[in-house]
C-alpha positions as CSV (number, residue, x, y, z in Angstrom):
1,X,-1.1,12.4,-8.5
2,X,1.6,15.0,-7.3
3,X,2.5,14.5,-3.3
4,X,1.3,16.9,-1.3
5,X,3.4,18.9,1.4
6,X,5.0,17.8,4.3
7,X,5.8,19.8,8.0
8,X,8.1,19.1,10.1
9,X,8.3,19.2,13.7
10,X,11.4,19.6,15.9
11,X,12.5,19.3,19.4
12,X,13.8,22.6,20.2
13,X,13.8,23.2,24.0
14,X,16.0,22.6,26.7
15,X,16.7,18.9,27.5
16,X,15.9,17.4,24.1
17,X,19.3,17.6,22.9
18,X,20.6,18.8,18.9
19,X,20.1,15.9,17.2
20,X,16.4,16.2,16.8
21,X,16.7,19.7,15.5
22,X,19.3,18.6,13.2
23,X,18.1,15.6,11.9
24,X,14.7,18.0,11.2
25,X,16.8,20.6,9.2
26,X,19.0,18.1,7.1
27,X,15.4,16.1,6.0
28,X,13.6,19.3,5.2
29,X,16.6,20.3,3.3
30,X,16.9,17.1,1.4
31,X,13.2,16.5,1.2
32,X,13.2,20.4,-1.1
33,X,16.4,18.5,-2.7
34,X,14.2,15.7,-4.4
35,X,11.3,18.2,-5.8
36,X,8.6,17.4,-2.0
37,X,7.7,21.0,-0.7
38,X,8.3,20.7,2.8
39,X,8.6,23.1,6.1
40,X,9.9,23.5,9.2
41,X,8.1,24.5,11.9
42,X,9.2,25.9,15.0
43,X,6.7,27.5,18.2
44,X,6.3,31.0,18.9
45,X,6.7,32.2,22.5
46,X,5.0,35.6,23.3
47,X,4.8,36.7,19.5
48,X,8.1,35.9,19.0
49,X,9.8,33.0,17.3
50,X,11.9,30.1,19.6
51,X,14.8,30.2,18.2
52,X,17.0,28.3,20.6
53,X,20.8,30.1,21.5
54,X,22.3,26.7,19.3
55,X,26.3,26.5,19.7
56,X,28.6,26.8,17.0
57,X,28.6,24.2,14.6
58,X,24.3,24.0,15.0
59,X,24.1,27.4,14.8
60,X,25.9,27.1,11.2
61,X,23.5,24.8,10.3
62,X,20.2,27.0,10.9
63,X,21.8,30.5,9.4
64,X,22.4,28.1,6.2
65,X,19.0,27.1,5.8
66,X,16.2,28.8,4.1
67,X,14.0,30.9,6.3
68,X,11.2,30.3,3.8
69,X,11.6,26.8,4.4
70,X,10.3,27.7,8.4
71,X,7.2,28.3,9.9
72,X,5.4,29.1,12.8
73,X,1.9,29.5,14.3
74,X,2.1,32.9,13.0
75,X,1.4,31.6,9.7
76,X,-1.5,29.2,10.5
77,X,-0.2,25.8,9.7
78,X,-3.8,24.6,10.9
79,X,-5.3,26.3,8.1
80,X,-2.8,24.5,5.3
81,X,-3.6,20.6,4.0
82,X,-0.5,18.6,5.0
83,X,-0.4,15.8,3.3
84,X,2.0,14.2,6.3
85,X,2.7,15.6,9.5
86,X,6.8,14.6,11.0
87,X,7.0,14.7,14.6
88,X,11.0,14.3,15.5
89,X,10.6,15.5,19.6
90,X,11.3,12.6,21.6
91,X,8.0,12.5,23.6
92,X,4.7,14.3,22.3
93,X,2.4,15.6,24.8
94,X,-1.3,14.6,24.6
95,X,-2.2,18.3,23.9
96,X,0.4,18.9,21.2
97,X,-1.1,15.1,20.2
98,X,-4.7,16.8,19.4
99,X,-3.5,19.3,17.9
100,X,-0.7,18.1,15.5
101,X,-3.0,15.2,14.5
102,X,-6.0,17.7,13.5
103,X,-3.4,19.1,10.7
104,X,-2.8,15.9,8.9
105,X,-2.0,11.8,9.1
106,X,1.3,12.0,11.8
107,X,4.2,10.2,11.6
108,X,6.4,10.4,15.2
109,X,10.5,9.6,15.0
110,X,11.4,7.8,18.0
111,X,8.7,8.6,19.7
112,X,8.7,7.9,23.2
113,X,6.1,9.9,24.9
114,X,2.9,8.6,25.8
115,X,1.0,9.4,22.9
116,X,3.2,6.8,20.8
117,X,0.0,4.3,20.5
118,X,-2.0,6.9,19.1
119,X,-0.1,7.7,16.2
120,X,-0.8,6.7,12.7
121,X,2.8,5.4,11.8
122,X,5.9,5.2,13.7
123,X,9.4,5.4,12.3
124,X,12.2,4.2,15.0
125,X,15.5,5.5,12.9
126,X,17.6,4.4,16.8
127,X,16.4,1.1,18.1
128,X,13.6,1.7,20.9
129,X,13.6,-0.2,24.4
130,X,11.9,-3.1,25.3
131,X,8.2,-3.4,26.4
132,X,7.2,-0.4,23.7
133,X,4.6,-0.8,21.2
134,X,6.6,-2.3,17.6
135,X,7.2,0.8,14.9
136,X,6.0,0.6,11.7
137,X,10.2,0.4,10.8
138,X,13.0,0.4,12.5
139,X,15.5,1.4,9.8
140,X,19.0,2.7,11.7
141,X,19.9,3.0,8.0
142,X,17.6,6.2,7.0
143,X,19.9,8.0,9.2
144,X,21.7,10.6,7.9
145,X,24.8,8.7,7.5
146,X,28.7,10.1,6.6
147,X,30.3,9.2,3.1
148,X,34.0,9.7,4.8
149,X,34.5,5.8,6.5
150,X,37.6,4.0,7.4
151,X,38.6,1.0,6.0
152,X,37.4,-1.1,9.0
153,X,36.6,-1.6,12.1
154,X,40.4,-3.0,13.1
155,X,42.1,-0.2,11.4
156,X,43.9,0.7,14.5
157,X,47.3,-0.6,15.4
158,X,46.0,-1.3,18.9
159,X,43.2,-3.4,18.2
160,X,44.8,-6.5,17.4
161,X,44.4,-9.7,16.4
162,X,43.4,-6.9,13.4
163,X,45.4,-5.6,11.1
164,X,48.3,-3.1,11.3
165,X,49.2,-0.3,9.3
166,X,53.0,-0.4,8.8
167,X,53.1,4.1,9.5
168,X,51.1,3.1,12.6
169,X,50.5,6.6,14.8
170,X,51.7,6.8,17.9
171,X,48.8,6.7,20.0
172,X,45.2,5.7,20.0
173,X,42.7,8.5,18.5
174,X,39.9,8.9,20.8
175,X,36.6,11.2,20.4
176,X,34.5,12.1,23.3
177,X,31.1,13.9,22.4
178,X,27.7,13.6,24.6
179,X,26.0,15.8,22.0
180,X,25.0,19.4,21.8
181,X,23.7,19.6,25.7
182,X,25.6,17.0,27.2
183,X,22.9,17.3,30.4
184,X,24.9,14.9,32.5
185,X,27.7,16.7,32.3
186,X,30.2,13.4,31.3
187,X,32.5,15.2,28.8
188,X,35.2,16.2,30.9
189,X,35.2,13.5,33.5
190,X,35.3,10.9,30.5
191,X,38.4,13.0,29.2
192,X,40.2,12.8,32.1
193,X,39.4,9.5,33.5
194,X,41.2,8.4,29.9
195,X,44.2,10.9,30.1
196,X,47.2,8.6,29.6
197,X,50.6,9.0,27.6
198,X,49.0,6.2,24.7
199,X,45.9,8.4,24.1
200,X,45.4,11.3,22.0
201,X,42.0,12.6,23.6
202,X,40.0,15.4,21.7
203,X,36.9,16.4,24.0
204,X,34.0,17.9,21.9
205,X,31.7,20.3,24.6
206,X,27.9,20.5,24.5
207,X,26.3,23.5,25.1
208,X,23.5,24.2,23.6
209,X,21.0,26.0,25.9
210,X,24.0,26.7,28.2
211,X,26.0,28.9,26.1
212,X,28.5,30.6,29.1
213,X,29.8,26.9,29.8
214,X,30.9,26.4,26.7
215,X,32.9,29.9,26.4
216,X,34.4,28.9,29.9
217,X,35.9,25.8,29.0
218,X,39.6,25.8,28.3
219,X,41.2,25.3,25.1
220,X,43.0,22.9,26.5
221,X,43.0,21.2,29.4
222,X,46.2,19.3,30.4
223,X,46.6,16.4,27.8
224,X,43.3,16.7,26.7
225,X,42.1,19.0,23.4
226,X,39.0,20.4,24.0
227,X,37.2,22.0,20.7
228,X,33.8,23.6,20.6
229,X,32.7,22.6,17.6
230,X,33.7,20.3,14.8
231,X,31.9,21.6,11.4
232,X,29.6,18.8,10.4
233,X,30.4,16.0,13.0
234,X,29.8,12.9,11.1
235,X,32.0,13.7,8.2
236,X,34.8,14.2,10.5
237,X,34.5,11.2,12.4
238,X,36.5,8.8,10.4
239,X,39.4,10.5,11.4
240,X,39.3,8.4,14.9
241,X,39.8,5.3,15.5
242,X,37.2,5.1,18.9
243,X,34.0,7.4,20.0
244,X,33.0,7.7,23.5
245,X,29.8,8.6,23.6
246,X,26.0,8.0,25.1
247,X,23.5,5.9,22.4
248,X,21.9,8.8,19.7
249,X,22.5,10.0,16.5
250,X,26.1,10.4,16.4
251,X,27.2,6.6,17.7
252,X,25.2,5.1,15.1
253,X,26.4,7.4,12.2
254,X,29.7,6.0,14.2
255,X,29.2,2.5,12.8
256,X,28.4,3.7,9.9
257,X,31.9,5.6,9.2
258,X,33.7,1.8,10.9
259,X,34.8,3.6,14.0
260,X,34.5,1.3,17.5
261,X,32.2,3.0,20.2
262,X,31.9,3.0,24.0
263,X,28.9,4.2,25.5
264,X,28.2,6.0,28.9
265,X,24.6,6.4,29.6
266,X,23.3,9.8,31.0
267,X,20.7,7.9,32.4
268,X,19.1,4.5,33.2
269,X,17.0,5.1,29.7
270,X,19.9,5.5,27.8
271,X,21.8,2.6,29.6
272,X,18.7,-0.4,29.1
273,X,18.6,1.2,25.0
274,X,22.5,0.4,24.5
275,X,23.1,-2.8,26.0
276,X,19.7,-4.1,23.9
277,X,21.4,-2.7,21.0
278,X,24.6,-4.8,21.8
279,X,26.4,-1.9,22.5
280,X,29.9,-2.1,25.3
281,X,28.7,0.1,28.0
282,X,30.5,1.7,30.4
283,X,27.7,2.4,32.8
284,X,25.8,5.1,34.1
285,X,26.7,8.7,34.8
286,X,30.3,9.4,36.5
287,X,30.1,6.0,38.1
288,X,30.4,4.7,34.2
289,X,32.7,7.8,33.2
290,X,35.2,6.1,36.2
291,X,35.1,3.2,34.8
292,X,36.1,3.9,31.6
293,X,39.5,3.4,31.7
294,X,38.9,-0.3,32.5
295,X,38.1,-1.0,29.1
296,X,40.6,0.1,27.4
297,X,43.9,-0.1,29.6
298,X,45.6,-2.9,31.7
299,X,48.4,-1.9,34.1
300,X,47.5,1.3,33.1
301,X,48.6,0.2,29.1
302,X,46.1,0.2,25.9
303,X,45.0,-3.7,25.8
304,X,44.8,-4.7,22.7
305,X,42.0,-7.8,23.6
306,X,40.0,-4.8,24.8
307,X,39.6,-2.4,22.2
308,X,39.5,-5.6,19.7
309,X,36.5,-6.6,21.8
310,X,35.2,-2.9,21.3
311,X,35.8,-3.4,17.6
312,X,34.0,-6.5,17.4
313,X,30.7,-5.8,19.3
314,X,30.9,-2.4,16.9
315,X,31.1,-4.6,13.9
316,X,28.3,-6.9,14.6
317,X,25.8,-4.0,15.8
318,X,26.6,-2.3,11.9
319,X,25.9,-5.3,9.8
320,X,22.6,-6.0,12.6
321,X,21.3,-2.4,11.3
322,X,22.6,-2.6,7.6
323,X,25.4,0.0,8.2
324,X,27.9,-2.0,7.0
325,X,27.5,-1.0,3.6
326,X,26.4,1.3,1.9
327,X,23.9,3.4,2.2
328,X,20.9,2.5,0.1
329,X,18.3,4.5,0.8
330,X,17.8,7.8,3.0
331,X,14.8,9.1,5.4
332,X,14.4,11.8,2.4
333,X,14.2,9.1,-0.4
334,X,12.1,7.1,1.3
335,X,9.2,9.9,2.6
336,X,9.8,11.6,-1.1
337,X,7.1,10.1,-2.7
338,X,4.7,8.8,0.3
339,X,1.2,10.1,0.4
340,X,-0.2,8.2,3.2
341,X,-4.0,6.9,2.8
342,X,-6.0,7.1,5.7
343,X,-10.1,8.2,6.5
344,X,-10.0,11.5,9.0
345,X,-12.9,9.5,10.4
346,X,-14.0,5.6,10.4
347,X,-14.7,4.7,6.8
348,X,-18.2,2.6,7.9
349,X,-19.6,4.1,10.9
350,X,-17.9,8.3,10.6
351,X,-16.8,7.9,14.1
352,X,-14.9,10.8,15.1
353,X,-12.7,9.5,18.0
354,X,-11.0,6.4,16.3
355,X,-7.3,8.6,17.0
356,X,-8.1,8.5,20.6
357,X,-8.1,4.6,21.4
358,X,-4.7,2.6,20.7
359,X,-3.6,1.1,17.5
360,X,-4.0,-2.7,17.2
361,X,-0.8,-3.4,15.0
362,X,1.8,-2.0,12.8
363,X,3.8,-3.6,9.7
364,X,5.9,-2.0,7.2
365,X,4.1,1.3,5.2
366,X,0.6,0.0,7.3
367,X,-1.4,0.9,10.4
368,X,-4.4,-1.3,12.1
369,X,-7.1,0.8,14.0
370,X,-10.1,-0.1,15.3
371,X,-13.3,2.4,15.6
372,X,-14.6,2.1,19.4
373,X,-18.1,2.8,18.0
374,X,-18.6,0.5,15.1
375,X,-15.6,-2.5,15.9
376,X,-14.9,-1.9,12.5
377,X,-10.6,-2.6,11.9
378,X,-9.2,-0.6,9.1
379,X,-6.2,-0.1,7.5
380,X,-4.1,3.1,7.2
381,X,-1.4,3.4,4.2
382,X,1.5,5.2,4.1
383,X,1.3,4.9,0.2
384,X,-0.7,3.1,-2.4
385,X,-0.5,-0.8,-2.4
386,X,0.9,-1.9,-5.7
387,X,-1.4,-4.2,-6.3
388,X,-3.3,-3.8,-9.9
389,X,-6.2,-6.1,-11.1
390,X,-4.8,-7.6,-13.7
391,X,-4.5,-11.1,-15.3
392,X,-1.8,-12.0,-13.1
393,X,-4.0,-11.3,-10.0
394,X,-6.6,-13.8,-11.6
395,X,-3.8,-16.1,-12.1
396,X,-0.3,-15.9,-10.6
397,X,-2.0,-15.1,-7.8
398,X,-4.8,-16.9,-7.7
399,X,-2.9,-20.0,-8.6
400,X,-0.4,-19.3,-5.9
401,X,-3.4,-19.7,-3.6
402,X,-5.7,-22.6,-4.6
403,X,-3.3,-24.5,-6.7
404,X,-4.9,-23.7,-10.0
405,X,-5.9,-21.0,-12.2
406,X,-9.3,-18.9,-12.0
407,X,-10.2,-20.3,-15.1
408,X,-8.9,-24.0,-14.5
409,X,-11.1,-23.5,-11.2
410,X,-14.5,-21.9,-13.6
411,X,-16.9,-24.8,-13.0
412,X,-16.4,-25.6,-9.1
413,X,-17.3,-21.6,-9.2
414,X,-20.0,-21.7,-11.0
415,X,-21.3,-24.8,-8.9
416,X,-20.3,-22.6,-5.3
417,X,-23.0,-19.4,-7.2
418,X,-25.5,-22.1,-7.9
419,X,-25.2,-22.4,-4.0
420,X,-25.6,-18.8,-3.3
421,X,-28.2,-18.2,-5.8
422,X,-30.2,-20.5,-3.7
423,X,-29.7,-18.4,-1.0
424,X,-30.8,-15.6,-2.6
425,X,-34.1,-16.6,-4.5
426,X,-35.5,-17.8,-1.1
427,X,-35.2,-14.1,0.0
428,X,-37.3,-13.1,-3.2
429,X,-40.3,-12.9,-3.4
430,X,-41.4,-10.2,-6.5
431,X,-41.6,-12.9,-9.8
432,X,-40.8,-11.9,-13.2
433,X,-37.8,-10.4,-14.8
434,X,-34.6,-10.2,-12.1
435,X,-31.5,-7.9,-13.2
436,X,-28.6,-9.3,-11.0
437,X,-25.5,-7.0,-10.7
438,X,-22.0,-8.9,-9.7
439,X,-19.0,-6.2,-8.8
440,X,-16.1,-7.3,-8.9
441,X,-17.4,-10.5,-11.5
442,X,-13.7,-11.3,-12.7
443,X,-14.3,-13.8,-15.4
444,X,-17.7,-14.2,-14.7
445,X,-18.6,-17.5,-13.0
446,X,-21.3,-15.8,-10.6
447,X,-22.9,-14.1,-14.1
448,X,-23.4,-18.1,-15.7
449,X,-24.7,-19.6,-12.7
450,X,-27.5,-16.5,-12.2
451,X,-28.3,-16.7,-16.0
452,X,-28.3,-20.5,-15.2
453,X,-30.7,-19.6,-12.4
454,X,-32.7,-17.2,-14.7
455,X,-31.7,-14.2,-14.1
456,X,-30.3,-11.0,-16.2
457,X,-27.1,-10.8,-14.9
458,X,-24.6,-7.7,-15.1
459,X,-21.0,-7.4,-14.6
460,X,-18.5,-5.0,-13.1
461,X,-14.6,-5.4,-12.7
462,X,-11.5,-3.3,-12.4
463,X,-9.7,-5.6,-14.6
464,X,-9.7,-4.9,-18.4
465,X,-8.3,-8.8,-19.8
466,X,-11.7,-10.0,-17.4
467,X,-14.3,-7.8,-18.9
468,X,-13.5,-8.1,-22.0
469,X,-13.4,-12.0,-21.6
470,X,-17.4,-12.0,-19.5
471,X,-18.3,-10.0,-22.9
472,X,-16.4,-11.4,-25.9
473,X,-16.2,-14.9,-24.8
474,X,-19.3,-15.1,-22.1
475,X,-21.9,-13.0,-24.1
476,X,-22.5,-10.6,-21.1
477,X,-22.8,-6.9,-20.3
478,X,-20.6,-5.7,-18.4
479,X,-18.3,-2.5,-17.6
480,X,-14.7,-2.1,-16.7
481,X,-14.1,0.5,-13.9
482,X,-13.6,0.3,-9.7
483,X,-16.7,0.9,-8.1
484,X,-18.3,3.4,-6.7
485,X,-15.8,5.8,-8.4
486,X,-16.7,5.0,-11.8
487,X,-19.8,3.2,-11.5
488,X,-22.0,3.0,-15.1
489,X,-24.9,5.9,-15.6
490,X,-27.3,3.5,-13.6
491,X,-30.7,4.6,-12.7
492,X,-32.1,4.5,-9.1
493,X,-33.5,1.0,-8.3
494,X,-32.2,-0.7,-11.6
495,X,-31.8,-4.1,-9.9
496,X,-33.4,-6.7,-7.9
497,X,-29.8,-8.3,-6.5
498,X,-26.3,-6.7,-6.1
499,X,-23.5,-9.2,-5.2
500,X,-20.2,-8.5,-3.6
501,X,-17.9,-11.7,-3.3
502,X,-15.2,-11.2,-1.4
503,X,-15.2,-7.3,-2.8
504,X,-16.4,-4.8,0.4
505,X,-13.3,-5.4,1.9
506,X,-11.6,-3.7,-1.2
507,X,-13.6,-0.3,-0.5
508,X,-11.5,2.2,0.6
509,X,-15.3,4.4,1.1
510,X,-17.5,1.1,2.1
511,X,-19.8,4.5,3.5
512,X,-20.1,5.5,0.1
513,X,-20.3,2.0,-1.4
514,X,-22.5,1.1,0.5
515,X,-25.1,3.9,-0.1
516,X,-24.4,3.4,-3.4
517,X,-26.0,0.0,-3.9
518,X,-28.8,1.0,-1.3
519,X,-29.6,3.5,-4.2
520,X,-29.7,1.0,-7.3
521,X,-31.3,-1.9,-5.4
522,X,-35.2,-1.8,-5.6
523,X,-36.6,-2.1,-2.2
524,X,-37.3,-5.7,-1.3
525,X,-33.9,-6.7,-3.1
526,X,-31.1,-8.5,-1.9
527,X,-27.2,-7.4,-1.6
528,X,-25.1,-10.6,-0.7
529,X,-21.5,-10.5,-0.2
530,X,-18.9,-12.6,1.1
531,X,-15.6,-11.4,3.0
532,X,-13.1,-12.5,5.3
533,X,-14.0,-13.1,8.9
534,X,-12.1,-11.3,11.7
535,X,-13.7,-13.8,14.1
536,X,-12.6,-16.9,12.5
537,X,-9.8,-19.1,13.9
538,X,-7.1,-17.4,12.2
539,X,-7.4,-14.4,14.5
540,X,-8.2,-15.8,17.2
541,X,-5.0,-17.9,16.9
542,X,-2.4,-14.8,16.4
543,X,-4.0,-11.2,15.9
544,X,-0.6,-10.1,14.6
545,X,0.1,-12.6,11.9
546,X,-3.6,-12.5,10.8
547,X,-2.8,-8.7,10.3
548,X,0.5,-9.4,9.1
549,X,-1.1,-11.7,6.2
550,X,-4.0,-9.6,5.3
551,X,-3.8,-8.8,1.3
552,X,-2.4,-5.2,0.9
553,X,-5.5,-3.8,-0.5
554,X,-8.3,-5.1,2.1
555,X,-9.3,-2.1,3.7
556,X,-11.1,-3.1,6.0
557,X,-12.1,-6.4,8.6
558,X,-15.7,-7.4,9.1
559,X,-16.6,-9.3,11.6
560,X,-20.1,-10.9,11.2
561,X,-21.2,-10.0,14.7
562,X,-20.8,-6.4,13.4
563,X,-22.7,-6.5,10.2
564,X,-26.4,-6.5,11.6
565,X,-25.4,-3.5,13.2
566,X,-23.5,-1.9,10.5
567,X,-25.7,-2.8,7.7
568,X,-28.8,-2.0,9.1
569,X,-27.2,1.6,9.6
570,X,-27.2,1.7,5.9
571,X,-31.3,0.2,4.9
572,X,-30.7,-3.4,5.5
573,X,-32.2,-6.0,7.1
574,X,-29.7,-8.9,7.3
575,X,-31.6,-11.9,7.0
576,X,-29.1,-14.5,6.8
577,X,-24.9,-14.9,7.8
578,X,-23.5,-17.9,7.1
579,X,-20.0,-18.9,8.7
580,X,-17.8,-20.3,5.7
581,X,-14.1,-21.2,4.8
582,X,-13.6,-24.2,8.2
583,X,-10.1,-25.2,8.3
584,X,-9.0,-27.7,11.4
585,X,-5.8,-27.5,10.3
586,X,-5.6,-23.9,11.2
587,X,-5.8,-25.0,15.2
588,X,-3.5,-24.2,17.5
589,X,-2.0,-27.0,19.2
590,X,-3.8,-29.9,16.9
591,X,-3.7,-28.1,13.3
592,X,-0.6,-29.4,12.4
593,X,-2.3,-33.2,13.0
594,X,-4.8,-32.5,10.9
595,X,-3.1,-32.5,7.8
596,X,-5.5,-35.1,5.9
597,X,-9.1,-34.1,5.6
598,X,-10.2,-37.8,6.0
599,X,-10.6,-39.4,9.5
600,X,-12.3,-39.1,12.6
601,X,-9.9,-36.0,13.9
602,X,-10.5,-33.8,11.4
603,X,-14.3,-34.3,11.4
604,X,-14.0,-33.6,14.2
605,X,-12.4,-30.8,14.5
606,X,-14.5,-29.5,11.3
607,X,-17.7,-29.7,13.6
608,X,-16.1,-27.9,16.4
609,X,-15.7,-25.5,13.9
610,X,-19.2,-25.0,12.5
611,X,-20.5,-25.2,15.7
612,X,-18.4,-22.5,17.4
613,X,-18.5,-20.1,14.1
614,X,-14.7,-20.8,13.5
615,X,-14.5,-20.1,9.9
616,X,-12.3,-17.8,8.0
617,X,-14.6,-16.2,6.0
618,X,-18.7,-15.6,5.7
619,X,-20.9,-14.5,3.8
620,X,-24.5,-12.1,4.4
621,X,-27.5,-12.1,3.0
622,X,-29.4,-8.7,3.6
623,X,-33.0,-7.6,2.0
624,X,-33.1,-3.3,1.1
625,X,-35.6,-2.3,3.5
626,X,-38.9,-1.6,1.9
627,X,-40.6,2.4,2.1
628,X,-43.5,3.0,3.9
């Protein structure tokens, strides 16, 4: 299925700086580059658009790119289907927030503002600071990065114990450049505070937003060159051999091109984000701008130890980020092809505020919410999980697991159905015939213990290779397809009992699943299913790594406290919820004693388990409420 369209929403007003505004352009651009229809959108201020007074080299930038490519409220972007929404402002408000999020799934770029625990997946492309909720990535690397790099980082004849060009130039190369609005105003005090006969100082001015100071600034001011623009920065920056400069965009593309850096902070923000990147700093403000000069000179003379210690710290902070090499992947190659998976609403109860309550973790291309109303955890995609039921899932996998194949382990689960189909018949009480339906019946151990068990058992899989085993080899019926989305022409109330082991949790629609088999169960019949518990040990030990581990494709996270609730929202009347899948050697603190399952300890432990309602998995027994 072809991606759908992506907008993209810039910082644009006074205080958020360039970069955000560029880095938008440049991924719309490249996103139209590699076939994905994407926009730009920028706000409208009294019927007009606002497009900021950008300096020079920005202002190049924007008159280059398409105007079709832009949009504004004009054109109704509510009204459109986004399949993702890019939010690259620095801090969202909570009313943009309901707004932005209303037009599609939203992804926020170093997002800062409050709203960043609402969002359905973060990208950090700069490293955020500490005490913020973890990003989905933090990928330094997605930047957009220059191709012109120097050969290393100890390229300069001053930075020695490096090595030395023979045709050395005469004085260290130094670029100074606090963006396109330098706000603290650092530029020229970090010129001079450098100015000495060793130094070859070229001052790059902000000004965006604050046009007239720009066109005031000299040409050149004493030993200093000041320019007001420098075509496209990053390509350029290779041709210096150290960047002064506050932590954004343009020190990491910095690393990237081998050049040494030496931050100033605007601000205390900017200050606690470079040194937990590992970056020298300076300091803060013109306190750090005076300082300056101490890091490079002694006795008023380029030290060598210095900028090699510059050099160094540079070096380590590239190959920390993967900018050491190069570059593998870009933010447009890597959002190309996304499609992000996610219910508007939650997928068990339809509760409409899930976006307004925090998310409970993030990994790589996946999102954790939980629905206030329901409990129910969920899982939002950024694409497709690559998983395919297939015979490797039955057996790579499975093996990988449990230590043996699904079919080397056949009898023992055909012996744990016998145990279920207990279960079951005691909640039956029509006699005579008994049609049985298994989804998800892989290679059918659940369909031989309920014809075992006398009943008329049918099968349903994904997997090709396992129904056409449960038919050739096994003699049953059974149909190949995922359910509910290509369920067999079944007529209403075609079955006495529908079974789901460890297969709700695969649902993507468990709403529609679940209605599903409320229509083809005859009233009085029994849906049983097993799943993994969100209550069990496991998550109780670590939340995070029980997220962390949960299979790519489980949708969602029951939790059997939940499932009278839910169930009964649906026509059933759980009779029975038993606590499975006890493991003492899951424990915190005495788990890793409890290696051997024999002994007084583990028994122990086991009962403590059982007791409590420990287990990592369980399984329910419900009855399809009978019509008055």
């Amino acid at each position: 299925m072809k991606a759908g369209p992506v907008l993209v929403i810039p910082a644009v007003e006074t205080g958020r700086g360039g970069g955000h505004l560029i880095r938008s352009l440049t991924l719309v651009r490249d996103l139209r580059s590699l076939g994905r229809e994407a926009y730009l959108y920028l706000p409208v201020i009294s019927g007009e658009r606002a497009d900021p007074d950008y300096p020079g080299d920005i202002a190049g930038f924007v008159a280059s790119f398409d105007p079709a490519w832009m949009i504004d409220a004009r054109q109704r972007p509510e009204e459109k289907k986004w399949d993702l929404v890019i939010v690259d402002r620095f801090k969202v408000s909570p009313e943009e927030f309901r707004i932005w999020s209303a037009w599609g799934p939203l992804l926020g770029i170093d997002e800062g503002g409050d709203r960043r625990d609402y969002f359905d997946f973060l990208l950090d492309l700069l490293p955020g600071p500490p005490g913020i909720s973890p990003p989905n990535m933090t990928s330094p690397e997605l930047l957009p990065l220059p191709k012109n790099r120097r050969p290393s980082f100890f390229t300069s004849p001053h930075a020695v114990p490096g090595p030395v060009w023979e045709d050395s130039p005469a004085s260290l190369k130094v670029l100074i450049s606090f963006g396109a609005e330098d706000p603290a105003g650092l530029s020229l005090s970090a010129a001079q505070a450098l100015v000495n006969p060793g130094v070859e100082i070229t001052l790059l001015l902000g000004g965006l937003h604050n046009k007239a100071a720009a066109l005031q600034a000299p040409v050149e001011h004493g030993e200093i060159r000041v320019l007001k623009k420098i075509g496209e920065l990053r390509e350029k920056l290779a041709e210096y051999e150290l960047l002064i400069t506050h932590l954004g965009l343009t020190a990491f593309e910095a690393l990237h091109a081998r050049v040494p850096v030496l931050l100033v902070a605007p601000g205390p923000y900017h200050e606690k984000l470079g040194r937990r990147g590992g970056f020298v700093s300076a300091g803060i403000g013109k306190k750090g701008t005076s300082r300056l000069a101490g890091f490079l000179y002694t006795k008023n003379r380029l030290d060598p130890q210095k900028l090699h210690a510059i050099a160094l710290a540079s070096e380590k902070i590239a190959r920390r980020y993967n900018l050491d090499g190069d570059q593998r992947q870009s933010l447009a190659s890597l959002l190309r092809d996304l499609s992000p998976i996610l219910p508007p609403v939650c997928p068990v109860c339809g509760g409409r505020d899930c976006r307004d309550h925090r998310v409970l973790a993030r990994f790589p291309r996946r999102t954790y919410r939980s629905c206030p109303r329901c409990g129910m955890v969920y899982m939002l995609r950024l694409s497709q999980p690559s998983i395919k039921y297939e015979t490797d899932y039955f057996f790579g996998e499975y093996k990988q697991q449990y230590g043996k194949t699904y079919l080397e382990d056949f009898s023992n689960l055909v012996r744990m159905g016998k145990s279920r189909l207990r279960r079951i018949q005691s909640l039956l009480s029509r006699p005579g015939e008994r049609w049985l339906l298994d989804l998800g019946c892989a290679y059918g151990p659940f369909l031989t213990a309920a014809r075992e068990g006398g009943f008329s058992p049918v099968g349903m899989d994904p997997a090709e290779d396992a129904v056409r085993y449960v038919r050739d080899e096994l003699g049953f019926s059974a149909f190949q397809g995922l359910f509910p989305d290509s369920p067999p022409e079944f007529q209403d109330r075609s079955f006495e009992v529908i079974t789901l082991w460890y297969v709700i949790e695969h649902f993507k629609d468990p709403q529609r699943a679940l209605r599903e088999i409320n229509r083809l169960l005859k009233p009085g019949g029994v849906m049983a299913l097993a799943t993994p518990s969100f209550g069990g040990i496991s998550r109780l030990k670590s939340r995070k790594k029980f997220l962390e581990k949960s299979p790519s494709d489980h949708w969602t996270l029951w939790h059997p406290r939940q499932c009278e609730k839910i169930l009964g929202s649906f026509g059933f009347d759980v009779k029975k919820i038993l606590i499975t899948g006890h493991h003492p050697e899951r424990f915190p603190l005495v788990g890793p004693f409890l290696t051997k399952k024999t002994g007084w300890a583990y028994g122990f432990f086991y009962r403590i388990s059982v007791i409590f309602g420990l287990g990592d998995t369980f399984e329910v027994y419900a009855i399809k409420a009978t019509e008055e």
